[in-house]
C-alpha positions in Angstrom: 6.0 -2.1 -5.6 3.3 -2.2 -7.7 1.1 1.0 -8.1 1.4 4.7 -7.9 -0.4 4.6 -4.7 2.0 2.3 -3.0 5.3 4.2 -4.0 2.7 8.1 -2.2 2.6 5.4 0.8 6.1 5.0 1.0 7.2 8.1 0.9 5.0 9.7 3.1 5.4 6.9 6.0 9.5 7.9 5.7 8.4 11.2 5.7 6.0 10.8 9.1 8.7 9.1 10.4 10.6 12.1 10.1 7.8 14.1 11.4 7.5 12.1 14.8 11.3 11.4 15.4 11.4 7.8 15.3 14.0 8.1 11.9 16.6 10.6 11.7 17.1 12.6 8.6 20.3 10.7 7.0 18.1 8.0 7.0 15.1 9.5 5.6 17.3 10.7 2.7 18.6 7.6 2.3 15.6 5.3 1.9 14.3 7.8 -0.7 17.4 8.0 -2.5 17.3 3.7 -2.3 13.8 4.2 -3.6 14.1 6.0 -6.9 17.3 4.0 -7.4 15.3 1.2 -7.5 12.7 2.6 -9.7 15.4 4.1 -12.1 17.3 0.7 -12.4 13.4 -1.4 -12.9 14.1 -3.2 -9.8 10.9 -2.2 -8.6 8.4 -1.0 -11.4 4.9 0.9 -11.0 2.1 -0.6 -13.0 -0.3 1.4 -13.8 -3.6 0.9 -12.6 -7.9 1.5 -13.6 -8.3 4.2 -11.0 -12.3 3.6 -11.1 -11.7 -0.1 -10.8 -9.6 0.2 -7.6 -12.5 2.6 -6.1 -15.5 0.2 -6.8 -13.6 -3.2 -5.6 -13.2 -0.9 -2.8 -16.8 0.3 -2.4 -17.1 -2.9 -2.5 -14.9 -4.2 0.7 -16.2 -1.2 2.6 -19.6 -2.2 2.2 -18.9 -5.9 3.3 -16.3 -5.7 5.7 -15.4 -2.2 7.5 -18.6 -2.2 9.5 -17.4 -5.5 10.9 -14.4 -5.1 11.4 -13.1 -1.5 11.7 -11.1 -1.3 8.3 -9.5 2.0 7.4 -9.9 3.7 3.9 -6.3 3.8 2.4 -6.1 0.1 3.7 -8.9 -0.7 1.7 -7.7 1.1 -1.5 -4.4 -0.8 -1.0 -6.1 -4.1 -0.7 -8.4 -3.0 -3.8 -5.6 -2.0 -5.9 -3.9 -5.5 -5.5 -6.7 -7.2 -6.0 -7.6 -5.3 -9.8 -3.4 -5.9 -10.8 -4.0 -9.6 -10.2 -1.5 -9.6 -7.3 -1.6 -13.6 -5.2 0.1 -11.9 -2.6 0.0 -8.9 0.2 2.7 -8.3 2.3 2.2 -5.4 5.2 3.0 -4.6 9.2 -0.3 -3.6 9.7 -1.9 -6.6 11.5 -5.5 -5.4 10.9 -4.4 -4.7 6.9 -2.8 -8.0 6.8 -6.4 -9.9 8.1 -8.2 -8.0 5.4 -6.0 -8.9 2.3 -6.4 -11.9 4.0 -10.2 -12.3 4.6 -10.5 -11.4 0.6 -8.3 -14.0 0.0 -5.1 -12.6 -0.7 -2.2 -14.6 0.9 0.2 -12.8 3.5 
């Protein structure tokens, strides 16, 4: 995990996945409790980002990209956001995410 915004994405997939039934609660709790576990003990670590960076790399893809191919805003800050911490590497199940990192030459 590597940004602020990644860890808010986490938590509030578990969370929908609550919402819309397709977790149950134990498990909710538990992949919460696993996550700031993991955060206490630095096996995952947030790193701090430039906020204003992320938005205008991202400005940036939108303008390029979303009105070819469909791209959704918090996907695009995601891809943004790897791209200004100098990540070589973007892992996601979103298909359509994955071809964007991808298309701005991010390996999946």
């Amino acid at each position: 995990m590597r940004s602020t915004a990644n860890r808010f994405e986490l938590v509030n997939a578990i969370q929908l996945s609550l919402f819309r039934k397709t977790i149950q609660a134990r498990h909710a709790h538990a992949a919460l409790l696993a996550l700031e576990e993991d955060l206490a003990t630095g096996a995952m670590v947030l790193v701090p980002c430039d906020w204003a960076a992320v938005h205008g790399r991202a400005l940036q893809i939108a303008t390029q990209l979303t009105g070819k191919g469909g791209h959704r805003g918090f996907d695009i800050l995601h891809v943004a956001t790897a791209l200004e911490l100098g990540a070589k590497e973007f892992l996601s199940f979103d298909a359509q995410q994955a071809a964007l990192a991808k298309t701005v030459g991010l390996n999946g």
